[in-house]
C-alpha positions in Angstrom: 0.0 0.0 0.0 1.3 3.6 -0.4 1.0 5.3 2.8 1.7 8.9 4.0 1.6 8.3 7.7 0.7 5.5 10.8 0.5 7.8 14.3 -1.1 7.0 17.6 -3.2 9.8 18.4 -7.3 10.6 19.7 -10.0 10.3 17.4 -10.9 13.6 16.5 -14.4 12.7 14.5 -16.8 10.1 13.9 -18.5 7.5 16.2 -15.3 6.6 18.2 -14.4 10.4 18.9 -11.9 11.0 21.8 -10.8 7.3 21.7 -7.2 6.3 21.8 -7.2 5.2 18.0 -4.0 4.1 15.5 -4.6 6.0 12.1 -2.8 4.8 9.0 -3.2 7.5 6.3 -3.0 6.4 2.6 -1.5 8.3 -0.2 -2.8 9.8 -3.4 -6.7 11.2 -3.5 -9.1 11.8 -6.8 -10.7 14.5 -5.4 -10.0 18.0 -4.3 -12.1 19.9 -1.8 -11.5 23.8 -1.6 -11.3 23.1 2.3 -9.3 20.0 2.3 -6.9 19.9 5.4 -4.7 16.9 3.9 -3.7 18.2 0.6 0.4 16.4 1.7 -1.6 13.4 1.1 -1.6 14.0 -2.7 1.7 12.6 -3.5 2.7 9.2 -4.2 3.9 8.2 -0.2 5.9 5.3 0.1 5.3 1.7 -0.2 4.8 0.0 2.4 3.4 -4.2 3.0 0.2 -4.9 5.0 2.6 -7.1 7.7 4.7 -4.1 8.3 1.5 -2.0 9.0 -0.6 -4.6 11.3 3.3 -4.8 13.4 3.6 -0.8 13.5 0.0 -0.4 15.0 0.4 -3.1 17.7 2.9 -1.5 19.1 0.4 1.2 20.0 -2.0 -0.7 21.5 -5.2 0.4 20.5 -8.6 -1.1 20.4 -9.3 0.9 17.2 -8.0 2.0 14.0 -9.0 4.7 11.4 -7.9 4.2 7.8 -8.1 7.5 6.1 -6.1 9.4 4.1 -6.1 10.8 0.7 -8.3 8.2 -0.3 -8.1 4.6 1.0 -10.5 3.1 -1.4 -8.5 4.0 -4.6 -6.3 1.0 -2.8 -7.3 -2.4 -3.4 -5.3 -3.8 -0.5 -6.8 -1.7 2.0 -9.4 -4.7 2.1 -6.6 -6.8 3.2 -5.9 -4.6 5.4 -8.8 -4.3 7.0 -9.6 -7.7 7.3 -6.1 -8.2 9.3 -7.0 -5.5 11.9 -10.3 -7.4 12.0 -8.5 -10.8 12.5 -6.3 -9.1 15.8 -10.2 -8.0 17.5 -9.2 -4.1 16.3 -12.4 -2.2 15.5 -11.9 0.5 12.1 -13.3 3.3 10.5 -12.5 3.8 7.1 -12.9 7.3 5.9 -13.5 8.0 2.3 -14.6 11.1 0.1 -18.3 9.2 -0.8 -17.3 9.2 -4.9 -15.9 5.5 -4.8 -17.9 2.5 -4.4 -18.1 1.0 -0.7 -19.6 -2.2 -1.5 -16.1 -4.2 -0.9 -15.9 -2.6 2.3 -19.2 -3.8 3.5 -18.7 -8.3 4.4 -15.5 -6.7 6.5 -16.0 -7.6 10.2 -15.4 -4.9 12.9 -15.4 -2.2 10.1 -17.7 0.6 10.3 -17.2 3.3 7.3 -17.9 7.3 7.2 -18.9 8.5 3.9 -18.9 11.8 2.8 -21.5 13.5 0.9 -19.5 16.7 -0.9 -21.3 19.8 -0.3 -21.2 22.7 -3.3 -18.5 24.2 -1.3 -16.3 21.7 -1.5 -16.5 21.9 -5.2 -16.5 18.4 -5.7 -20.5 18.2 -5.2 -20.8 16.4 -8.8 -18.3 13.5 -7.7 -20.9 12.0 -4.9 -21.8 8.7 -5.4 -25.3 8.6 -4.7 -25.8 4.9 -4.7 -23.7 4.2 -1.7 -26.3 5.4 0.8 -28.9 2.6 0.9 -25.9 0.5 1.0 -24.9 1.8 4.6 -25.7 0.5 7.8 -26.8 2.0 11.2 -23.7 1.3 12.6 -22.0 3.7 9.5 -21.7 7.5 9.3 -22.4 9.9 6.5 -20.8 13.0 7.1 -21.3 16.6 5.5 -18.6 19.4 6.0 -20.5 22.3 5.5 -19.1 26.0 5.2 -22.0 28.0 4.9 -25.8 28.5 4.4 -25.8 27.2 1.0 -23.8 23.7 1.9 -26.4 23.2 5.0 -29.4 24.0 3.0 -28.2 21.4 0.1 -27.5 18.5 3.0 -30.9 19.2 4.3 -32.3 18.3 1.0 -30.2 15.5 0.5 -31.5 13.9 3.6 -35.1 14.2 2.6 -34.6 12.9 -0.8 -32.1 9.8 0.5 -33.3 7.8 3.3 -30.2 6.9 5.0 -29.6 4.4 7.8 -26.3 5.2 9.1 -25.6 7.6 11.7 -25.9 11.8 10.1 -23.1 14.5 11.3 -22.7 17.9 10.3 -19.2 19.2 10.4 -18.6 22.7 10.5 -15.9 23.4 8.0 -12.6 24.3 10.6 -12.7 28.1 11.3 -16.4 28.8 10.4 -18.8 29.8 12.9 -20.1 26.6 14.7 -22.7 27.9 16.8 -24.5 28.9 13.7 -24.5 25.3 12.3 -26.1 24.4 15.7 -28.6 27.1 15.3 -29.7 25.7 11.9 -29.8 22.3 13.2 -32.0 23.1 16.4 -34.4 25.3 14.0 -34.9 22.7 11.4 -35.1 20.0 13.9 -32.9 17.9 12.1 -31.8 14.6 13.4 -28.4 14.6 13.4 -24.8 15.0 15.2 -23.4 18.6 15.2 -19.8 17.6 16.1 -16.4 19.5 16.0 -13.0 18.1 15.0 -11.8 17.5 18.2 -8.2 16.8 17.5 -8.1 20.4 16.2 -9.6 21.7 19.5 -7.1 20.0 21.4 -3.7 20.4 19.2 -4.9 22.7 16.2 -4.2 21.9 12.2 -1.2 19.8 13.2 -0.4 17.0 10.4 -0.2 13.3 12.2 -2.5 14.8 15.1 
């Protein structure tokens, strides 16, 4: 696999958020969000073999793992990957940007994914792939990072138009004014999770944090 990082740090998102978590970050990504806070994951990274992963995250001794990146599903070993944290009773989120299919993902024990729906300020709103939601489970996460009005009013509609199973959180895109996505949320009554980045609370937009 070509990876960019492997740290030992606090899950700053998601359903396991402020869990001791090992992340292994993968190289190369097809999209490019305006706000992306990742864009060293671009290049190529290095090579690096699914036993020498699985040895460098026991070492930190963690319940759970997050495979993000860039994006891990342009990686067809990433399943193997998976299924060896799986086999050592480790518990992972894979994080992807929502435009690649998730079906491999889904027979993966212990796995749980978080899919992003792009919002029009990402710019990369036309990449979504739409027929991943019905596919996801309650136990999964779809997860809009919204700037402004315009991305919260377009996630609103996407929930009444795509019944989805999994878990709903709106992200505040870092910097913007969080409260106010809480005030939207509370008006409209939505059902969802307003939820920070946590590991930016606690460290700021520090790489391998």
């Amino acid at each position: 696999m070509r990876i960019i990082e492997v740290f030992h740090s606090v899950q700053g998102e998601g359903p396991f958020t402020g869990l001791r978590t090992s992340f292994i970050r993968t190289a190369r990504c097809n999209l490019r969000c305006t706000w992306c806070d990742s864009a060293y994951t671009f290049g190529p990274g290095r090579e690096r073999s699914i036993p020498s992963l699985l040895r460098e995250v026991a070492r930190h001794g963690t319940r759970y793992a997050c495979l993000t990146g860039g994006e891990p599903l342009l990686q067809g070993a990433s399943v193997d990957l998976l299924e060896g944290l799986a086999a050592r009773g480790m518990t992972s989120v894979v994080e992807t940007g929502g435009s690649l299919d998730v079906t491999p993902y889904l027979p993966i024990e212990r796995t749980v994914l978080s899919v992003d729906v792009k919002c029009p300020g990402s710019g990369m709103a036309s990449r979504n792939r739409w027929q991943n939601l019905p596919l996801l489970r309650p136990g999964d996460v779809v997860k809009f990072v919204i700037g402004d009005r315009k991305d919260y009013l377009y996630a609103r509609r996407t929930l009444r138009e795509h019944p989805i199973r999994a878990s709903v959180v709106f992200q505040p895109v870092w910097g913007t004014d969080a409260g106010r996505l809480a005030d939207w949320v509370l008006r409209d009554r939505l059902d969802v999770r307003v939820m920070l980045q946590e590991h930016k609370v606690l460290w700021g937009d520090v790489p391998g944090r």
